[in-house]
C-alpha positions, 0 to 999 in steps of 0.5 A: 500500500502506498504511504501517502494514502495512509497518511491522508487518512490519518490527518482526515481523521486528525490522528497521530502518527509516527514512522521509524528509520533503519540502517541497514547493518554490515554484518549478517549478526547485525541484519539478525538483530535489526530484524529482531528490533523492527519486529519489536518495534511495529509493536509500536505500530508505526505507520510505515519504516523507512530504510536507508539506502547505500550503493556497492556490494550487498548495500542495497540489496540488503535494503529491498531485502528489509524493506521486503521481508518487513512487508511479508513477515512483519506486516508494515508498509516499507519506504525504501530509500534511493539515491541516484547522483553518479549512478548509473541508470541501468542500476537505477532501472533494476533496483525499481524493477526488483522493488515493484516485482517484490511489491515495494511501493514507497521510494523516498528518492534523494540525490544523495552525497557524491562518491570518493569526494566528488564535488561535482556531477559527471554526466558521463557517470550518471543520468540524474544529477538531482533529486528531481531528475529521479522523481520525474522519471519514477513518475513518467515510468511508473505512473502511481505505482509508487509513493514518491517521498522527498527529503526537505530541508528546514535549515537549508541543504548547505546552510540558512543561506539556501533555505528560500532556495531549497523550498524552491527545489521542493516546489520543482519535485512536488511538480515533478510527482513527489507525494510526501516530504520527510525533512532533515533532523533538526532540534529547533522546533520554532524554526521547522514550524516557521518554515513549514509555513514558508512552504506552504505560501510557496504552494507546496500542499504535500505532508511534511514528516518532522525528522526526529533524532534522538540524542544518543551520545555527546561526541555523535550528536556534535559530530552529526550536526555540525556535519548537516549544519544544524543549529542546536537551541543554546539551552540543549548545549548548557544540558548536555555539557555537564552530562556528556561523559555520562552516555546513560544521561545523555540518552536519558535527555535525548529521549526527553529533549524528542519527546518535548519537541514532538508536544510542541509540534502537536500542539501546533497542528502537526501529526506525522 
């Protein structure tokens, strides 16, 4: 079943909602316990999954297989992630095949990082140099097969200096099929909620999905917002400091620092 229906749903009923994300792991004793956590976790009853998506090797052959197997056996709609920047299109084209044949409906399609420290597009490598590119051609080859998302950027892709830009772009893969919008993590919940707003003055209708990530240690959250230029509300900053060497609360408080940003973002309409 397609995501996007059983969100419409959902808000026509105004009730909410929640999805969880996966990476898949490197060894097979780590796909065995990612199995046992999803399976744990739809207890929880998640709307849908999602599962990122890496290219070479088994990478993404293991995200069809989760997003599959979680179908079949666990019961859970599957939103598989695709990056396609320096792809090659044939790649491309079998990786939707083998996901429409196993009955994967939901692609969550991104122009992901380029490879080997690559900072431009080699169009003799691949077809599609943005997102965008991958949404039109989902669309005008599979018609409403697949539920189309995009990722969103509440802070910019590379900064507050493309925030303006970067709705544009949403605006162009709304146009181009896409069906849902799933952003970026971030932690200010009056900025997402301002934006949101700003987006849909620019006439995107789409549901927006707020990206939660709860902080798990002091050193990774550091290293994963500086890394996707995320600003951090200087009150987080002033509670982890005298906590950071302790990981127990440091979880403790990323749990609470979610769960407050989630009221917040209930009380101000948002379900998903």
């Amino acid at each position: 079943m397609k995501i996007v229906d059983k969100i419409n749903k959902a808000l026509d009923d105004d009730r909410c909602f929640w999805s969880f994300e996966y990476f898949p792991p490197k060894t097979q004793q780590g796909v065995m316990n990612l199995y046992d956590r999803i399976e744990r976790m739809c207890k929880l009853g998640p709307l849908f999954i999602d599962v990122t998506w890496r290219w070479g090797g088994r990478s993404s052959d293991l995200t069809l297989e989760l997003c599959s197997n979680s179908q079949t056996v666990y019961g859970v709609e599957a939103n598989m992630h695709m990056t396609c920047t320096n792809t090659n299109f044939g790649l491309i084209k079998e990786a939707l095949e083998k996901a429409k044949d196993q009955g994967v409906q939901n692609v969550l399609a991104l122009r992901g990082d380029l490879p080997d420290g690559t900072v431009e597009f080699d169009p003799s490598v691949g077809e599609f140099k943005y997102a965008t590119d991958l949404v039109r051609y989902i669309r005008n080859t599979y018609g409403d097969y697949f539920c189309i998302a995009v990722a969103g950027y509440p802070e910019g892709c590379q900064g507050p200096e493309d925030v303006d830009r970067d709705i544009q772009y949403l605006k162009e893969k709304q146009d181009a099929g896409a069906d849902i919008v799933v952003t970026q993590l971030f932690y200010d919940v009056d900025n997402f909620m301002a934006w949101v707003a700003k987006c849909r003055q620019a006439g995107i209708t789409m549901p927006i999905l707020p990206g939660i990530m709860p902080i798990q240690n002091y050193g990774g959250f550091k290293r994963m917002t500086e890394l996707c230029r995320i600003g951090v509300p200087q009150e987080i900053w002033d509670r982890l400091e005298p906590i950071k060497d302790d990981d127990q609360a440091i979880k403790d408080y990323g749990i609470e620092v979610a769960v407050d940003m989630i009221n917040k973002m209930k009380a101000g309409g948002v379900r998903g």
